[in-house]
C-alpha positions as CSV (number, residue, x, y, z in Angstrom):
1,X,0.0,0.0,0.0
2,X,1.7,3.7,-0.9
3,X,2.6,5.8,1.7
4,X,0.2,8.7,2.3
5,X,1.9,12.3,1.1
6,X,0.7,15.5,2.6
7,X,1.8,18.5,4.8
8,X,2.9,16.6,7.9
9,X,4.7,13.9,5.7
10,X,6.8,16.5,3.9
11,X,8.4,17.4,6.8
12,X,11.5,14.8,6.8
13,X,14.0,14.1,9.1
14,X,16.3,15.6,6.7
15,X,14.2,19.2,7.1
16,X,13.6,19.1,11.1
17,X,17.1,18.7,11.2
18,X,17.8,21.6,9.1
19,X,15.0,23.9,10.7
20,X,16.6,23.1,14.0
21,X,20.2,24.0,12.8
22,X,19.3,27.4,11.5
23,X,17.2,28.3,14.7
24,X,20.8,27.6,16.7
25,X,22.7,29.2,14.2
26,X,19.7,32.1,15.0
27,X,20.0,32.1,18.6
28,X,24.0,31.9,18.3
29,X,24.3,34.8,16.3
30,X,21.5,37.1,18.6
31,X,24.4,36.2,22.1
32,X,27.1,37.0,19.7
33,X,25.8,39.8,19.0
34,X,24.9,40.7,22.8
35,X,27.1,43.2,25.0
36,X,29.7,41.6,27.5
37,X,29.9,43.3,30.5
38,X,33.2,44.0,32.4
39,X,34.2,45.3,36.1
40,X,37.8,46.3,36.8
41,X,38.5,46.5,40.5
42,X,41.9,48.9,41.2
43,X,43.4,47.6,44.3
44,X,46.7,49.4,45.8
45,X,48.1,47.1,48.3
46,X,48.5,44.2,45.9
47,X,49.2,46.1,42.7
48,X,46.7,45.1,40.4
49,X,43.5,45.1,38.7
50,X,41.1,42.2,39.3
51,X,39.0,41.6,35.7
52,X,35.5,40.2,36.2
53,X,32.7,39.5,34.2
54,X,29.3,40.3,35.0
55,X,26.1,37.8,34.3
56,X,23.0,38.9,33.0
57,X,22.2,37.2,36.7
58,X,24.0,39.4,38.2
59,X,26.9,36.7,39.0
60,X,30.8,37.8,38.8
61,X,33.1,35.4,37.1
62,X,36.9,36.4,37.8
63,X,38.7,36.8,34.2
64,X,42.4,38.1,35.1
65,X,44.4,40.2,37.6
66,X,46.3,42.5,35.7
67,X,49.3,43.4,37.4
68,X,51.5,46.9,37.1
69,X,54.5,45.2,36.1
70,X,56.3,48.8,35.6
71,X,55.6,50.3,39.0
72,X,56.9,48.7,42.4
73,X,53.7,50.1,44.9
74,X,50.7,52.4,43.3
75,X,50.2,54.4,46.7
76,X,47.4,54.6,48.7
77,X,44.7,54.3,46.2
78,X,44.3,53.2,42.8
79,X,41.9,55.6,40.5
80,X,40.7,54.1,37.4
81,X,39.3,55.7,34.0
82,X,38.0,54.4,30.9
83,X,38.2,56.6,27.6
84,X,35.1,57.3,25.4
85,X,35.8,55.1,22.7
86,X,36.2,51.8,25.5
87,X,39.5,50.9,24.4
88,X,41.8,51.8,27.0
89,X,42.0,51.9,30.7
90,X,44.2,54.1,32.6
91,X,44.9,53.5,35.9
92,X,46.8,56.5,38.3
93,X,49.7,55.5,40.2
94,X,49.9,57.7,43.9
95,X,53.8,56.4,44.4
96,X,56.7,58.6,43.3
97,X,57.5,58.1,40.3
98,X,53.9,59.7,40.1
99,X,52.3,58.1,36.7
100,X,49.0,56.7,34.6
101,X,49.8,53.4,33.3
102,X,47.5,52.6,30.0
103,X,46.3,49.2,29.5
104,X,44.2,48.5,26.2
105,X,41.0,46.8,26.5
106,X,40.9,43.6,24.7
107,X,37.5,44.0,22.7
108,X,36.5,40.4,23.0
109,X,37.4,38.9,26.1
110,X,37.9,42.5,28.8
111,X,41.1,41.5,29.1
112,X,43.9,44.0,29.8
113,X,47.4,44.5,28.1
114,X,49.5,47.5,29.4
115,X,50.9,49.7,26.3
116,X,52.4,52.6,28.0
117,X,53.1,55.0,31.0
118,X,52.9,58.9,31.4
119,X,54.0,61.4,34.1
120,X,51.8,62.6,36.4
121,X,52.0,65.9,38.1
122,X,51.4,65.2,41.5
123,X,49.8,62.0,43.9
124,X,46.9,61.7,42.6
125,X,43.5,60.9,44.3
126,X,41.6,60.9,40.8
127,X,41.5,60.7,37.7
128,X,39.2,61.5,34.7
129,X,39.2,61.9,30.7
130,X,37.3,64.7,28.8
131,X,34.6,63.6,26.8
132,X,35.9,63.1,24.0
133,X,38.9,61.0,25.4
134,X,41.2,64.0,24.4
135,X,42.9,64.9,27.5
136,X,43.5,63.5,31.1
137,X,41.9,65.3,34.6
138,X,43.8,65.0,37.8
139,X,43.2,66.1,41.3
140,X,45.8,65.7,44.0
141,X,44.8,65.7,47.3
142,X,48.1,66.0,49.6
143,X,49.4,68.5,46.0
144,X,46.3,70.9,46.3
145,X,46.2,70.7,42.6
146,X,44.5,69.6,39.6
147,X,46.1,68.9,36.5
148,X,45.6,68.5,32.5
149,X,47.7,65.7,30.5
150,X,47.4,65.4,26.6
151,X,45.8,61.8,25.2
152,X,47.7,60.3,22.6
153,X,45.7,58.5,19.9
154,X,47.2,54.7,21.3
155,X,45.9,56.5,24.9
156,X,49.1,56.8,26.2
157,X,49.0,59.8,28.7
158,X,51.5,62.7,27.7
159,X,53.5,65.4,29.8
160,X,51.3,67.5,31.7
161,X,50.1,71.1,29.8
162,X,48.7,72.5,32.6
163,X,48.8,72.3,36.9
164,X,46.8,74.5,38.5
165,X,46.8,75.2,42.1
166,X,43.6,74.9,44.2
167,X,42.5,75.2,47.5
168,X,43.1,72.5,50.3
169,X,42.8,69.1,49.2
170,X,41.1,68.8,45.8
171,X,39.7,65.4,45.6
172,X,37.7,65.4,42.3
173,X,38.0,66.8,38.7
174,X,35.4,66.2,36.3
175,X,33.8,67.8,32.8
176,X,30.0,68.9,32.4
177,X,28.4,66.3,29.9
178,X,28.3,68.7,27.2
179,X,32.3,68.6,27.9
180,X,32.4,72.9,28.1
181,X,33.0,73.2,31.7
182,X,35.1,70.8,34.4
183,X,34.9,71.1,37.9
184,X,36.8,70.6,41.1
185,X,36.2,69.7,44.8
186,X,38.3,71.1,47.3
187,X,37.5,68.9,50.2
188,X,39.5,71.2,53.0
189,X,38.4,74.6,51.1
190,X,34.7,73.8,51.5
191,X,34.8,75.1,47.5
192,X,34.2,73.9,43.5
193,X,36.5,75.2,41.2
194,X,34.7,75.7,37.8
195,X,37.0,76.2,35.1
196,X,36.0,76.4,31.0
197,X,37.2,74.1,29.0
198,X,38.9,74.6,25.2
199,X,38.4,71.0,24.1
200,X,40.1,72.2,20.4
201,X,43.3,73.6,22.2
202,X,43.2,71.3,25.6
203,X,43.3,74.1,27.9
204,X,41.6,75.1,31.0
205,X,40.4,78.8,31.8
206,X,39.1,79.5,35.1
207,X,35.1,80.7,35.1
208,X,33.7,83.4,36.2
209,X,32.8,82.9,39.1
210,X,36.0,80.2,39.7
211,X,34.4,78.9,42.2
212,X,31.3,77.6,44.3
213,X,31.3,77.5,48.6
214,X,29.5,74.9,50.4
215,X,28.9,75.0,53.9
216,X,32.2,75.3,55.9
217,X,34.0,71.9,57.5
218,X,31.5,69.7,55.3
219,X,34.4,68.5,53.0
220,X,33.3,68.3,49.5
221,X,34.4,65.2,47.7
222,X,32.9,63.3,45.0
223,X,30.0,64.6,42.6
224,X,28.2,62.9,39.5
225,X,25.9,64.8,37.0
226,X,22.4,63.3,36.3
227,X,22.5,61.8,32.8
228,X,20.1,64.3,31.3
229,X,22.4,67.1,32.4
230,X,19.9,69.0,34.4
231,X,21.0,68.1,38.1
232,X,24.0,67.6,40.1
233,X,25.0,65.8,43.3
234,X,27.5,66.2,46.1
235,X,28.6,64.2,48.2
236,X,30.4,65.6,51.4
237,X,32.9,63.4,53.6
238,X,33.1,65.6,56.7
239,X,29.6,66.1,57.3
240,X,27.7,62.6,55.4
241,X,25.6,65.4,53.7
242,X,24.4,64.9,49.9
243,X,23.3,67.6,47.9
244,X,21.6,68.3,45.1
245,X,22.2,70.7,42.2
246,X,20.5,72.3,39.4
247,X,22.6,72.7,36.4
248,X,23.2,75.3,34.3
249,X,24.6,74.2,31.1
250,X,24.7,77.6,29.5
251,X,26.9,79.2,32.3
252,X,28.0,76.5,33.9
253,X,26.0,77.4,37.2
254,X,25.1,75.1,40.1
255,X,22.0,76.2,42.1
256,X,21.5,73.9,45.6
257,X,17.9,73.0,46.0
258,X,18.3,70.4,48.3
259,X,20.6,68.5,51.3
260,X,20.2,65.3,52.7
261,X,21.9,62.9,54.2
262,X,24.4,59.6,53.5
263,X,24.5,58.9,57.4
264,X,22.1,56.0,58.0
265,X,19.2,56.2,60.6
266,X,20.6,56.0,64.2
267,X,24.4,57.1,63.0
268,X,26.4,57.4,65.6
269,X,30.3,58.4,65.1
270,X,32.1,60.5,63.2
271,X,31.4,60.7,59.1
272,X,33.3,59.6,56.7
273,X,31.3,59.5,53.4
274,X,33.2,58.3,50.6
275,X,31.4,58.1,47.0
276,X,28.1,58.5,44.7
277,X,27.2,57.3,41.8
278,X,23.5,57.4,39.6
279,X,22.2,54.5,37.8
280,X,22.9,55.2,33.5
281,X,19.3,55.5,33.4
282,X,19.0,58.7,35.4
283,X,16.2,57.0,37.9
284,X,18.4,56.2,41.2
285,X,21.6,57.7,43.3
286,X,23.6,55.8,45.9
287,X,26.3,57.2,48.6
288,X,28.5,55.2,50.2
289,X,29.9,56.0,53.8
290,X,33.0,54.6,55.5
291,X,32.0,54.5,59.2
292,X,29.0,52.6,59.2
293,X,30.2,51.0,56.2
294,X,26.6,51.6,54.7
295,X,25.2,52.4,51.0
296,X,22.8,54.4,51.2
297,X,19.8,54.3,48.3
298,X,17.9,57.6,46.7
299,X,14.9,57.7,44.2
300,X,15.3,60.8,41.7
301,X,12.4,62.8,40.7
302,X,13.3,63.6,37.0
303,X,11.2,67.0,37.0
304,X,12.7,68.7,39.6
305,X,15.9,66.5,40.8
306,X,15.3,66.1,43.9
307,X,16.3,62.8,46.0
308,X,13.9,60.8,48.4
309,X,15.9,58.3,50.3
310,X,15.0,55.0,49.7
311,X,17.0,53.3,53.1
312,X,20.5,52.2,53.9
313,X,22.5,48.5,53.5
314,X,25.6,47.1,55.3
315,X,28.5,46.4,52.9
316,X,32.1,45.9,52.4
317,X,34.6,48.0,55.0
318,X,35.5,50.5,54.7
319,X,33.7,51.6,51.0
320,X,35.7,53.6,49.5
321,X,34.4,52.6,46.0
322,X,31.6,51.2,44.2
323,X,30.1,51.8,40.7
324,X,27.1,50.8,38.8
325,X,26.8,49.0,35.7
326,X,25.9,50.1,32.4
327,X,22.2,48.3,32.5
328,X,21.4,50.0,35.7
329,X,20.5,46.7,37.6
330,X,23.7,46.0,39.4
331,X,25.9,48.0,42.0
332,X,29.2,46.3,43.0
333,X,31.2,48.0,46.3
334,X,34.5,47.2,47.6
335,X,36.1,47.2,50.8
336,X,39.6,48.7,51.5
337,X,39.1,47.3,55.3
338,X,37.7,43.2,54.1
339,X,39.1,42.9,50.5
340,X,36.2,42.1,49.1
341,X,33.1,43.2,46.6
342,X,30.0,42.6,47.1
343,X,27.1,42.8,44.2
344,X,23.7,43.8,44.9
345,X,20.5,44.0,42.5
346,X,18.9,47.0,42.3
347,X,14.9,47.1,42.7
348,X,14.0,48.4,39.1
349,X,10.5,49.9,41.2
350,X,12.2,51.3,44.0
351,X,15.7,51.3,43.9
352,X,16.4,49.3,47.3
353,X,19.7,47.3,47.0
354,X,19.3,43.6,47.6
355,X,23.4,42.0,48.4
356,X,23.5,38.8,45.6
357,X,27.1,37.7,46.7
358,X,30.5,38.7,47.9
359,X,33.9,37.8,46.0
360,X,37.6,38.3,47.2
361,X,39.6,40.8,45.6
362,X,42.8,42.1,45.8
363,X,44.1,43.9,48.8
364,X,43.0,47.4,49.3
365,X,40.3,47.7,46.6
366,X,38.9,50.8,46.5
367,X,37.8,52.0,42.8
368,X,35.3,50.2,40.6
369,X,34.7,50.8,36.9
370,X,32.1,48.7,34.8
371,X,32.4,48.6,30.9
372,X,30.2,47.1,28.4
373,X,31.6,45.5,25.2
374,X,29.8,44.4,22.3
């Protein structure tokens, strides 16, 4: 008797098999195509970088520690900055000879390979590139001074063009988004340097006015613009006091129009508030403080910029550090004091931190930088 044709008997074995080898090939090509995501942990007592990957999950895979072969002890902490185009890391060094050792980024794998060193003008507590990956900002905070080096194309930094001194203790030296302005903390001045920036010429005028006060012995430290370019936030080591800027992008202006805290409920001690950091997406701000060894968790308003806080976790000691990734649904902090980072999911509703896991690091980590590679 013949076997009966039709629809369901012209599917042969020989076709299924095909059909299912072009939807692999399909789904093969859609996580090829998908961004990795990298962490790079500075850590200055064991002279390194530790390299991890980040799962979607949230999980941290160790890839490599990349160690600075060239320089015998970094100093006291290890700033870290990426340039624009993600393909080098430079990393500053606080030990005489002072320097920023450039590692290039392996595309594929995060990897790190070091292609060159440049002099820097003083110890430096941190480090930042232009937005166009151009030139190389530096505050010293023992130097009371910030500084300007020349990129090379490779990203090798170059001799400094310009030092400037500051008041007390400048601690951070960043540009506005629209790269026209840069500004510095001056942590024992109680000020913000503003300085205009010639991005064509890579050259630093000082604004008018120079500079902004904040309330005296409050220690202004580290500051990070909201992603639309509105708003601005402060966060002050002396006091644990976060504030909260408008921004002016015409003038360069910041206008206070709030202050809370980074001190958690029932704080008792002495601050020592350390870093901030907003979620890429604009929606969520987080302070870290050293004492209580807290992070503390603030929902933005986008209209008006002001912060509601959200509530405070226990993390690493002694959090110098911490950084969000590029997705906006994972924080990692590190400890100075325990060695360690820990990762914690952020509540897409309300922005609360929930820890995932911890990991060992090197010794003294206290600067965290997240890239995403495609």
């Amino acid at each position: 008797m013949p076997r009966p044709t039709g629809c369901i008997a012209s599917i042969t074995p020989r076709a299924a098999i095909a059909t299912t080898l072009a939807f692999l090939a399909l789904i093969s090509g859609v996580r090829a195509g998908m961004a990795e995501t990298f962490a790079y942990v500075g850590n200055a007592d064991s002279n390194d970088i530790s390299v991890f990957k980040l799962s979607e999950s949230g999980e941290m895979t160790p890839v490599q520690t990349a160690a600075f072969t060239s320089v015998e002890k970094p100093g006291s902490s290890t700033p870290l900055a990426i340039t624009p185009d993600h393909r080098v890391l430079i990393a500053g060094i606080r030990s005489q000879p002072f320097q920023a050792v450039s590692f290039a980024i392996d595309p594929k794998t995060g990897q790190l390979s070091p292609i060159g060193n440049g002099p820097l003008a003083d110890s430096m507590a941190y480090i930042a590139t232009d937005r166009g990956g151009k030139v190389l900002f530096s505050a010293s905070y023992g130097g009371n001074k910030v500084a300007l080096n020349p990129l090379s194309a490779n990203g090798v930094v170059g001799e400094p063009k310009q030092v400037i001194p500051t008041g007390l203790n400048a601690h951070a030296f960043l540009p506005s988004p629209d790269n026209r302005f840069v500004f510095a903390t001056n942590l024992g001045s109680d000020q913000v340097l503003s300085f205009a920036l010639d991005a064509t010429a890579g050259t630093l005028t000082p604004s008018d006015p120079p500079a902004y006060k904040v309330p005296e012995k409050s220690g202004p430290r580290h500051f990070v613009f909201h992603p639309g370019g509105k708003f601005v936030y402060l966060i002050h080591e002396l006091n644990g006091d976060v504030a909260a800027f408008t921004y002016e992008a015409k003038s360069g202006a910041w206008n206070e129009i709030q202050r809370t805290t980074a001190l958690p409920e029932g704080f008792n001690g002495k601050p020592w508030a350390a870093d901030i950091h907003i979620t890429p997406d604009g929606r969520f701000l987080y302070a870290s403080e050293r004492t209580s060894n807290t992070l503390t968790a603030y929902k933005v308003d986008p209209t008006s910029g002001k912060l509601t806080t959200v509530g405070s976790v226990p993390t690493e000691k002694q959090p110098r550090g911490f950084n969000i990734d590029p997705s906006s649904h994972y924080l990692a902090a590190v400890g100075e004091l325990s060695d360690g980072m820990t990762v914690y999911a952020i509540d897409q509703s309300s922005g609360a931190l929930s820890k995932l896991k911890s990991y060992p690091t090197g010794k003294k980590p206290n600067w965290v930088e997240f890239l995403s590679l495609p």
